[in-house]
N, C-alpha and C positions, 0 to 999 in steps of 0.2 A: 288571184283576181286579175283579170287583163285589165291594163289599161292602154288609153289611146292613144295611138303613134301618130295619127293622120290629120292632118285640119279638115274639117267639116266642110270649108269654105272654097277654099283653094288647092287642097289635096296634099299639099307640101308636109314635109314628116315634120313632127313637131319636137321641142327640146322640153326640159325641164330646166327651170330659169327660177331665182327666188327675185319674191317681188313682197316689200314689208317683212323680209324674215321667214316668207312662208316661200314653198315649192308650188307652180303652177306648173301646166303643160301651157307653151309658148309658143306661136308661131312667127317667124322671123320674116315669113312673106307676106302675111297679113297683119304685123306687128300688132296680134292680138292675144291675150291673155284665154284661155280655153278653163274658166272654172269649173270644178265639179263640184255640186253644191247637193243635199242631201234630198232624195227623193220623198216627197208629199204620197203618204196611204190615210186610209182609214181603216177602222176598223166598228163595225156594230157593235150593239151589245142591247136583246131584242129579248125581254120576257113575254112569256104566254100568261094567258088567265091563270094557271095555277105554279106563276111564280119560278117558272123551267126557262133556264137560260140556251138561248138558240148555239147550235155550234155546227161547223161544215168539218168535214174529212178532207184532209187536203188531197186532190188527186194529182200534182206535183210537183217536184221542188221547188226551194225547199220544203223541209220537212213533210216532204209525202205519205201519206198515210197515218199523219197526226190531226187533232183535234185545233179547231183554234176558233178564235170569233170572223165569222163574214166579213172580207172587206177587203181591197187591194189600193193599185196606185192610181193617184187624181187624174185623171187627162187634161190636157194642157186647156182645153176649152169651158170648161167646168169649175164648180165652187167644190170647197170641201163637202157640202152639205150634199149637194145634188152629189158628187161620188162616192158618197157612203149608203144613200140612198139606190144608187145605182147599182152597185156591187152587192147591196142585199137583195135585190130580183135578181138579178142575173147567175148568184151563186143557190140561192133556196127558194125562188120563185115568190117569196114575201114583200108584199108592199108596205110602206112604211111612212112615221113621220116621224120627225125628229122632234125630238124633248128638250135637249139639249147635252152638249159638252162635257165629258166626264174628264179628261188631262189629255196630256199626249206627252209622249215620248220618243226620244231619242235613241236607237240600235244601230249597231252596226249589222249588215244582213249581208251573207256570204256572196252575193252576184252585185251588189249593187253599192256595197259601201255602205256610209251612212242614209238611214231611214227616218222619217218624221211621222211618227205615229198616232192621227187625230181619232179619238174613239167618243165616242156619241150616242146616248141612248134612244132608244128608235120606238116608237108605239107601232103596232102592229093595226094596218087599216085594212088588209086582205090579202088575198092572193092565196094560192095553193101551195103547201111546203113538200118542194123536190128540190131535187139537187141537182143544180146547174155548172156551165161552166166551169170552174177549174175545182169543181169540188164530189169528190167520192162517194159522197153519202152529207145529210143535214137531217139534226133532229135537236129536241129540246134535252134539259137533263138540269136534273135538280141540281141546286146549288149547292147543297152539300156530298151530293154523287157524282164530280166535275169529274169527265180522263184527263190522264196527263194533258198538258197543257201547250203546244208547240212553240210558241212564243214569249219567252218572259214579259215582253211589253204587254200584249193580250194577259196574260196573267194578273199582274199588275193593272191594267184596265177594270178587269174582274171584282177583285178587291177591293179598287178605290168606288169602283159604280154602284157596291152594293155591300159598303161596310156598313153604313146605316141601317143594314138590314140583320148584323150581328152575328153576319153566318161566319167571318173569316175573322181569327182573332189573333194571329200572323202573319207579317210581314216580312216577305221575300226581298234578303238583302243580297 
């Protein structure tokens, strides 16, 4: 995983400095502390009329050409609501509303460190299902016919959105 050598600010190469016990990236000319703090995604999780959970193909990494639920990282101008809505048009062309809040969790994800995982279930209000943006392919699949699964968090999502519905009676530890 690279990490940053350069200030953002003023260009000077940065140190690694403990500040409370902890290791920061430091800059000595902008006598500023350079946090790296855990990057904000969402994730859908979007049933059809008969009960088939949505899922995109990833078209690339990670885990390229796996299965996972709709949804990427917040942009900085956005709530979490409106970007999980947003990354569900954008990747299957499906418009949506939100229901509400299913957990979220915390991964460490190979490019970026730690990841915050807000997953949301979504009603379906229109739109035509293709696959957009960063996704291979998008279709529905019953809940007891799930693929492999690319994401333990998205897994985990799965499971806690729709244990009430008695299909998963295992828990991924």
């Amino acid at each position: 995983m690279k990490v940053k050598t350069f200030c953002p600010y003023c260009g000077e190469k940065v140190i690694e400095k403990s500040f409370g016990g902890r290791n920061h990236r430091y800059c000595r000319n902008c006598d500023r502390i350079h946090y790296e703090n855990p990057l904000p995604a969402t994730a859908a999780l979007v049933l059809n009329h008969r009960n088939q959970l949505l899922l995109v193909k990833r078209l690339i990494e990670p885990a390229k050409g796996k299965w996972c639920l709709p949804g990427g990282f917040i942009e900085i101008d956005e709530t979490i609501e409106e970007a999980v809505l947003r990354e569900l048009k954008e990747e299957t062309g499906i418009i949506g509303e939100i229901e509400g809040l299913v957990d979220f969790f915390s991964q460490m994800g190979q490019h970026y460190r730690a990841i915050l995982i807000f997953g949301y279930k979504v009603k379906i209000l229109g739109g035509e299902l293709k696959a957009g943006d960063d996704a291979e392919d998008a279709g529905f699949f019953g809940l007891d016919a799930l693929p492999p699964i690319a994401f333990l968090s998205h897994q985990r999502l799965i499971e806690k959105g729709f244990d009430d519905m008695g299909i998963f009676n295992q828990v991924i530890q």
